[in-house]
C-alpha positions as CSV (number, residue, x, y, z in Angstrom):
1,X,0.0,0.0,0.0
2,X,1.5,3.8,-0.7
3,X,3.5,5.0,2.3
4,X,1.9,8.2,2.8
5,X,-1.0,8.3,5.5
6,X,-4.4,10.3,4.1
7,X,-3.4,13.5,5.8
8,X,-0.2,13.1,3.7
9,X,-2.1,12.3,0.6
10,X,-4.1,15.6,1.3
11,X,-1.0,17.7,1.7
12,X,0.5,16.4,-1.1
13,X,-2.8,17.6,-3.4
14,X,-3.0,20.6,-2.1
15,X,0.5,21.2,-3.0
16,X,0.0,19.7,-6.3
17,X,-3.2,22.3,-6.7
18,X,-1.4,25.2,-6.1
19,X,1.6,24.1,-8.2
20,X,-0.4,23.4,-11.1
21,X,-2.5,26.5,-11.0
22,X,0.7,28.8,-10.9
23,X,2.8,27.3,-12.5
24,X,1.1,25.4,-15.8
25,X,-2.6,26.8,-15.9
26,X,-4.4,25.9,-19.1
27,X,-3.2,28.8,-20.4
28,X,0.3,27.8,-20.4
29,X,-0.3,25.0,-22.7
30,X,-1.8,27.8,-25.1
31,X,1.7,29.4,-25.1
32,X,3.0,26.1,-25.6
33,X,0.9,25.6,-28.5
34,X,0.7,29.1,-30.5
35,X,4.0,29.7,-30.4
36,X,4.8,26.2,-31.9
37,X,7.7,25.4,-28.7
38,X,10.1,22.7,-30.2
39,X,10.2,20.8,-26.5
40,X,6.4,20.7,-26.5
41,X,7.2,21.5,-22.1
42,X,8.7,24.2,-19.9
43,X,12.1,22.7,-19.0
44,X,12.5,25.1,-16.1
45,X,9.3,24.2,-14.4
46,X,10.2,20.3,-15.1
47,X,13.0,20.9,-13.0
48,X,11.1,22.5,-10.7
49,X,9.2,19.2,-10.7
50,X,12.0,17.5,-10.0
51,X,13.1,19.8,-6.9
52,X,9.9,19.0,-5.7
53,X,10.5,14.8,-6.0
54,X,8.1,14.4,-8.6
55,X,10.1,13.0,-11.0
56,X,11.7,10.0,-8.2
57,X,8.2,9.6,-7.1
58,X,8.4,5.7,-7.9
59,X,12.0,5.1,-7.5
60,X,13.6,3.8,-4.7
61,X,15.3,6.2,-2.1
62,X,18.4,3.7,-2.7
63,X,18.5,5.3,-6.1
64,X,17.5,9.0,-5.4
65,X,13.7,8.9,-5.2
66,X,11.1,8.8,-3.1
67,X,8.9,6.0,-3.8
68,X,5.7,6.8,-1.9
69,X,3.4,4.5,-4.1
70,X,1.4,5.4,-7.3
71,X,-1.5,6.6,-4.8
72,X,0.7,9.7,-4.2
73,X,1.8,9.8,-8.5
74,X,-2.2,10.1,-8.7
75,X,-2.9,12.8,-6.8
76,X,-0.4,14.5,-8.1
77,X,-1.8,13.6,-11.9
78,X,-4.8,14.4,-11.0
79,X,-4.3,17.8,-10.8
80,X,-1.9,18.2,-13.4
81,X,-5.4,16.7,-15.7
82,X,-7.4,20.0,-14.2
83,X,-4.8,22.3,-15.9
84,X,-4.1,20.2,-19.0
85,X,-0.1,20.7,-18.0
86,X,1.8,19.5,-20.3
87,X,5.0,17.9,-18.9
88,X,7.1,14.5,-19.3
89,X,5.9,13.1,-15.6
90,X,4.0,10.5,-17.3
91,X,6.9,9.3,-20.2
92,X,9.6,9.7,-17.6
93,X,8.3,9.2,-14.1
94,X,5.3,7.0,-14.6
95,X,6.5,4.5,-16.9
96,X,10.2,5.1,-17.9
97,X,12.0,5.0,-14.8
98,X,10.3,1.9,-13.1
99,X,11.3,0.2,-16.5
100,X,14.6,1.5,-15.8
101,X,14.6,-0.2,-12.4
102,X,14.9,-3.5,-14.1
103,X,18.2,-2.5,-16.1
104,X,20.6,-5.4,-15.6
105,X,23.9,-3.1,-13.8
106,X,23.5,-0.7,-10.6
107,X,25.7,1.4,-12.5
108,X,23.4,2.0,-15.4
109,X,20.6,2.1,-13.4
110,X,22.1,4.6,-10.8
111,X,23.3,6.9,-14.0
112,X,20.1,7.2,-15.4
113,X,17.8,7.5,-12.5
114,X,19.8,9.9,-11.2
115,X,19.3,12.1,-14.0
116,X,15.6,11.6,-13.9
117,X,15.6,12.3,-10.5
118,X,17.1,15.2,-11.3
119,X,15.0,16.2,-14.0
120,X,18.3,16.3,-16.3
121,X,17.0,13.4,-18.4
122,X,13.3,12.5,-20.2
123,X,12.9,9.1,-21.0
124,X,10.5,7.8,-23.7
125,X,8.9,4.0,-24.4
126,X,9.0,3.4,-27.8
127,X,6.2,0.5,-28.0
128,X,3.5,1.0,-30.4
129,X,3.8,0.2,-33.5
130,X,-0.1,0.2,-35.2
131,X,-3.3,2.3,-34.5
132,X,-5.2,0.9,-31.7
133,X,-2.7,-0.4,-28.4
134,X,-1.6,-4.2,-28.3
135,X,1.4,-4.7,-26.4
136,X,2.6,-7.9,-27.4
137,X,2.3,-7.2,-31.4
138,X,5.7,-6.4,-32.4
139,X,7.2,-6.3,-35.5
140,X,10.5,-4.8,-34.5
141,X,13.4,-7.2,-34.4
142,X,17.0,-6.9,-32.2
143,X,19.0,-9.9,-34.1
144,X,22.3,-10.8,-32.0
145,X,25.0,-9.4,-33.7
146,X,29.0,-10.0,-32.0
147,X,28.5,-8.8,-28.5
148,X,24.8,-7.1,-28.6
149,X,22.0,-6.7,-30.9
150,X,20.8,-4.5,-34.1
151,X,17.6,-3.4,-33.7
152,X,15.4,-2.5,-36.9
153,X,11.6,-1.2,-37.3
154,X,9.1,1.3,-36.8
155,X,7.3,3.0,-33.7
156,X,4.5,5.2,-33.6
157,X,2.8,7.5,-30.9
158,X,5.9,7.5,-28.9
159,X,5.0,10.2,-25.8
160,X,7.4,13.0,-25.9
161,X,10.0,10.8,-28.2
162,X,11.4,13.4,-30.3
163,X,13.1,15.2,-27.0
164,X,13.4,11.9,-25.2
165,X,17.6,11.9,-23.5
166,X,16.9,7.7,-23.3
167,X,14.8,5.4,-25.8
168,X,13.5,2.4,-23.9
169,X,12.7,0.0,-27.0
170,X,10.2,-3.2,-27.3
171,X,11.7,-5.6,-29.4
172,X,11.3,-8.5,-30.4
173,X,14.2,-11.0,-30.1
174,X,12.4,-14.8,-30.9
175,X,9.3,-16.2,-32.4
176,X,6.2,-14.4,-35.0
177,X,4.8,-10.6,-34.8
178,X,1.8,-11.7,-32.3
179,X,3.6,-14.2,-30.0
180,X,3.6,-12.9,-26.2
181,X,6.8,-14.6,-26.0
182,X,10.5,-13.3,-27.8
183,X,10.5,-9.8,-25.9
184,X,13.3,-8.0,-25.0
185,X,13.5,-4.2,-23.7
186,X,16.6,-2.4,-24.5
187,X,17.8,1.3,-23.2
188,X,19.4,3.1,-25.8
189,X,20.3,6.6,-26.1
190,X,18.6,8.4,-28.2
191,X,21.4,10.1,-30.6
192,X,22.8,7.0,-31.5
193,X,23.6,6.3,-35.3
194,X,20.6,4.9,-36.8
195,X,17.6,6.5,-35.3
196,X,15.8,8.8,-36.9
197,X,12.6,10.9,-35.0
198,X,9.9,12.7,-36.6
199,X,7.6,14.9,-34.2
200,X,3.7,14.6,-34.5
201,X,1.4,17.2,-34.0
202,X,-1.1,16.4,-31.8
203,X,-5.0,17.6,-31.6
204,X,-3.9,18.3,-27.6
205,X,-1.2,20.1,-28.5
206,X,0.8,17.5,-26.3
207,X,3.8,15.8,-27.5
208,X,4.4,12.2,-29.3
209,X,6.7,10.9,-32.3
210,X,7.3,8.3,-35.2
211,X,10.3,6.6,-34.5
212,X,12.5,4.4,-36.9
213,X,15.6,1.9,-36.1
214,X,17.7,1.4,-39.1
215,X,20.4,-0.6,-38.6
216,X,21.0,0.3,-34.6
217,X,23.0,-1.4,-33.3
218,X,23.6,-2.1,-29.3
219,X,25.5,-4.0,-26.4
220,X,24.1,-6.6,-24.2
221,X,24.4,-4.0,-21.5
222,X,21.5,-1.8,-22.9
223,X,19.2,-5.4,-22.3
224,X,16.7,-4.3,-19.6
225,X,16.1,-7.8,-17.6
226,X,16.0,-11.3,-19.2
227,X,15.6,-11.3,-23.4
228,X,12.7,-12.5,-24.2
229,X,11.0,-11.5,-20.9
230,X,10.1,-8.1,-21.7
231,X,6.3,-8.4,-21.5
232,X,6.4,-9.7,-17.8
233,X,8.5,-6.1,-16.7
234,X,5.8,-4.0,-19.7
235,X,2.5,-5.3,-18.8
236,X,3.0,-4.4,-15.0
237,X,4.7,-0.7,-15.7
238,X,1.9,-0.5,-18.4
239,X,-0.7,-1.2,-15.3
240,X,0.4,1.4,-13.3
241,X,0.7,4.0,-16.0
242,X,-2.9,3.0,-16.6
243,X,-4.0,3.7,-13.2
244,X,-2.2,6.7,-13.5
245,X,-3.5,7.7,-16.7
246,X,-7.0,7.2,-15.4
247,X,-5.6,9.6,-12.3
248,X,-5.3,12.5,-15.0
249,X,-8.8,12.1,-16.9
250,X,-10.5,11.9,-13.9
251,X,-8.9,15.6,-13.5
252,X,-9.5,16.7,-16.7
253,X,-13.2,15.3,-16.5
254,X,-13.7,17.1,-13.2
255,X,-12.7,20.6,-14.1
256,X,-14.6,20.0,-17.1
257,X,-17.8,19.5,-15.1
258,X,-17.0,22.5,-13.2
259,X,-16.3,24.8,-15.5
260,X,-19.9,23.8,-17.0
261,X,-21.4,23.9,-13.5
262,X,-20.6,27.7,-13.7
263,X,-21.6,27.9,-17.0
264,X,-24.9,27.2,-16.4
265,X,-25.0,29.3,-13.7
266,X,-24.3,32.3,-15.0
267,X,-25.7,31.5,-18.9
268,X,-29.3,32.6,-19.5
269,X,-31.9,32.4,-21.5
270,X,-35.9,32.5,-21.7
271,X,-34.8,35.0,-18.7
272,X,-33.8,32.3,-16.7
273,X,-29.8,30.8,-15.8
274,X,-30.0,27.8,-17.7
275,X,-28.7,25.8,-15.0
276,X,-32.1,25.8,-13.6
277,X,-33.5,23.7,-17.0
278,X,-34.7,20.2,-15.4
279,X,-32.9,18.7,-18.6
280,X,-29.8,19.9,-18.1
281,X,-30.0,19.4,-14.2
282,X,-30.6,15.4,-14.9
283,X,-27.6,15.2,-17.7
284,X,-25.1,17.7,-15.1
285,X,-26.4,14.9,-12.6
286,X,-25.0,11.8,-14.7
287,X,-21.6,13.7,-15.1
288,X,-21.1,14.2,-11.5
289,X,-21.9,10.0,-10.5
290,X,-19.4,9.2,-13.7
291,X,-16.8,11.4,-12.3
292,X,-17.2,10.1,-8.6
293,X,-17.5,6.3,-10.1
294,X,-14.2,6.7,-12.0
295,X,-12.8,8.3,-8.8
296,X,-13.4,4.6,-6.6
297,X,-11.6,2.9,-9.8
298,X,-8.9,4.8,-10.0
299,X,-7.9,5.3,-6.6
300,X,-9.3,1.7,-6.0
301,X,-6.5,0.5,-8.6
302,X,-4.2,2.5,-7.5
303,X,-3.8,1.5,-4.0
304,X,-4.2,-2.2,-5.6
305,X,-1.1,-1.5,-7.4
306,X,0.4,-0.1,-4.1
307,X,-0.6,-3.1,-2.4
308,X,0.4,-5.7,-5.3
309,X,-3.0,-7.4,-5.0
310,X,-3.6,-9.8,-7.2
311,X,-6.2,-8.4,-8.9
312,X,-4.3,-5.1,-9.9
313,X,-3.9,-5.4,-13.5
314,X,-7.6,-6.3,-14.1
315,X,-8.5,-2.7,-11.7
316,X,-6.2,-1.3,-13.8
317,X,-7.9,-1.9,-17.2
318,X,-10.9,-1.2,-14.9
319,X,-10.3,2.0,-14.2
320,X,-8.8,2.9,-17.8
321,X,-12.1,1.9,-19.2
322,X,-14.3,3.7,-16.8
323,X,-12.0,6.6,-17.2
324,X,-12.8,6.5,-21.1
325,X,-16.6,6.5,-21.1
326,X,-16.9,9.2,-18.2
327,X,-14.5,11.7,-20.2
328,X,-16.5,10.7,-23.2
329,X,-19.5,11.9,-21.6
330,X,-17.9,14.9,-19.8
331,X,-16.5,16.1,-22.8
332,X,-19.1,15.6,-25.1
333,X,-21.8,17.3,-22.9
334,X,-19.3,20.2,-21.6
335,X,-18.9,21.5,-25.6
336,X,-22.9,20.8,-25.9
337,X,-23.8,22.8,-22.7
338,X,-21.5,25.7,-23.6
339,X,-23.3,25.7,-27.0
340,X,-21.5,27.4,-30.3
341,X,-19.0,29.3,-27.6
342,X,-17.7,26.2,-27.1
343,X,-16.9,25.2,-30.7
344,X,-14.9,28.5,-30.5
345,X,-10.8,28.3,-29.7
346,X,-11.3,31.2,-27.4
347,X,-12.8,28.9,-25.1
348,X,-11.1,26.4,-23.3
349,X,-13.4,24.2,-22.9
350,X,-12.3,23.0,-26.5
351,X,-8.8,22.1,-25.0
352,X,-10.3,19.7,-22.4
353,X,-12.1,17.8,-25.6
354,X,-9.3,17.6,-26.8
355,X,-6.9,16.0,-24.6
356,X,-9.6,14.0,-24.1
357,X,-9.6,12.3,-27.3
358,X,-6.0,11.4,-27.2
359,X,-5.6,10.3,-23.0
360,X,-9.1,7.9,-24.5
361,X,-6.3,5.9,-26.7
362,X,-2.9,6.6,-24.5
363,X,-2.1,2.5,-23.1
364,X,-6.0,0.9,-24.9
365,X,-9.0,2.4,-25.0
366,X,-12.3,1.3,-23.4
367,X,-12.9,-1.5,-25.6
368,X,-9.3,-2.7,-25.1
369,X,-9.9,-2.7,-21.1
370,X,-13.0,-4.2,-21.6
371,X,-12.0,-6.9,-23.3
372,X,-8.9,-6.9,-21.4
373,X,-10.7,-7.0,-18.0
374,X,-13.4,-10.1,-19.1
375,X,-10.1,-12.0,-19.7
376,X,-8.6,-11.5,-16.8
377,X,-11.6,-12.5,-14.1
378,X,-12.2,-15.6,-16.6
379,X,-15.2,-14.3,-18.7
């Protein structure tokens, strides 16, 4: 279970409030966005992050963190949903450096997490490789080669890849394209000879990148674990950056609800605010018990992941799903509530749409976790 007691948790989202309202409030991803920023982030306030522990939140205080659980990486993502902040805590903290934990040497490890601890080094998974999310269907291959491997192939919607210090690669080293079997993670640096990164541009105005491996080749050093073993270490990072995920939409749903809430309050027509339409009271209703619902399955998988219950992964995907449909909804009914004002850019209640259509496919969508989740409890 996290570390932190709930008065701990409390302090820590309070903290996380205030440091996501002054420092990256919605209209710092605007910035971001209209003045077309190479990084795609604020590297000062990462660091910031950083000074703050953010970015050791799930390493070990053996290797510079300070590992209170991925309850306390929720809260804090959470809030970081309400402002849309754009930052690498999710490529980096959530899922690159317990990946990282797993490298083979302490002195590899150390080196690297030391950087992310400090915030002097973004990490990136470079996984997908189709449209929808299927971790195990991999066409990129790492063939031995003298004393390490040459990896070759294709990856797509890499988060923040194109500014990523560290590559953290899925490839596969034995058997077909759809075996679960033949994985093998590898950490290679980024600027090595053979990779070549292409920046997308997001509807969220958030980062991601195509990725291709021509011909790069690496030691036996950069294997993360056992070869061929890769999925076991993926799908239970992948969880927790699920749960995590979920942690941010839930965010990004609730201050979405709230900023309609005032909306109607203060909109009027017929003479009336049209908050006090029974209509819209019944569909404001539904948001608020989706919200609150995907609240108990995040938090619920969160401290299952804390807890390593055995039922984690399948909270995980049920969480993710439930986080899906309620931002769905939320989203959908926020831009229908705030009628043609908020189909404009001038509001930003078109941002929170947005970011909702891309965190709905981030790690499977709700049909993925679905089907995921009947597998898992034997259905």
């Amino acid at each position: 279970m996290s570390k932190l007691t709930e008065a701990d948790l409390e302090l820590l989202r309070d903290t996380a409030v205030r440091f996501f309202d002054d420092q990256l409030p919605v209209r710092a991803l605007r910035s971001l966005r209209d003045e077309g920023d190479d990084t795609g982030f604020d590297r000062a306030i990462w660091r910031e992050m950083a000074e703050m522990g953010w970015t050791g939140i799930l390493i070990d205080e053996k290797h510079g963190g300070i590992d209170p659980g991925y309850t306390a990486i929720g809260c804090i993502l959470e809030q970081s949903g309400r402002t849309l902040a754009a930052s690498p805590l999710i490529s980096t903290a959530v899922i690159g450096a317990p990946i990282i934990a797993h490298a083979p040497r302490d002195s590899q490890r150390e080196d690297v997490l030391a950087r992310v601890v400090a915030g002097d080094c973004i990490l990136a998974l470079a996984h997908e490789e189709g449209s929808r999310h299927a971790p195990h269907c991999i066409a990129t291959r790492a063939d031995k080669h003298e004393n390490g491997y040459v990896i070759n192939g294709r990856k797509t919607f890499v988060l923040d890849g194109h500014v990523a210090d560290h590559l953290i690669v899925v490839a596969r080293t034995d058997g077909g394209d759809n075996d679960r079997d033949g994985l093998t993670l590898f950490l290679v640096d980024a600027t090595v000879a053979g990779i070549h990164r292409a920046r997308t541009n997001m509807v969220d105005a958030r980062n991601s990148a195509n990725i291709e491996f021509d011909e790069v080749a690496v030691t036996a050093d950069a294997v993360i674990g056992t070869p061929g073993s890769g999925l076991e270490i993926l799908e239970s990072i992948l969880d927790g950056a699920r749960a995590g995920l979920a942690a941010e939409m839930l965010g990004t749903g609730q201050e979405a609800f709230d900023r309609t809430i005032e909306y109607l309050k203060v909109r009027e027509q017929f003479g009336a605010p049209i908050g006090s339409f029974q209509a819209l009271k019944h569909r404001a209703a539904e948001m608020y018990c989706e919200i609150e619902l995907t609240r108990s399955a995040t938090y619920g998988a969160l401290a299952a992941i804390d807890a390593k219950d055995g039922e984690a992964a399948a909270l995980a995907s049920a969480a993710k799903a439930k986080a899906c449909d309620m931002l769905e909804l939320v989203s959908n009914e926020a831009i229908q509530m705030h009628g043609g004002i908020g189909m404009t850019d001038e509001a930003d209640i078109g941002l929170f749409l947005k970011r909702a259509r891309v965190t709905q496919q981030i790690l499977g969508d709700a049909i993925f976790h679905r089907d995921r989740y009947a597998t898992l409890i034997g259905i």
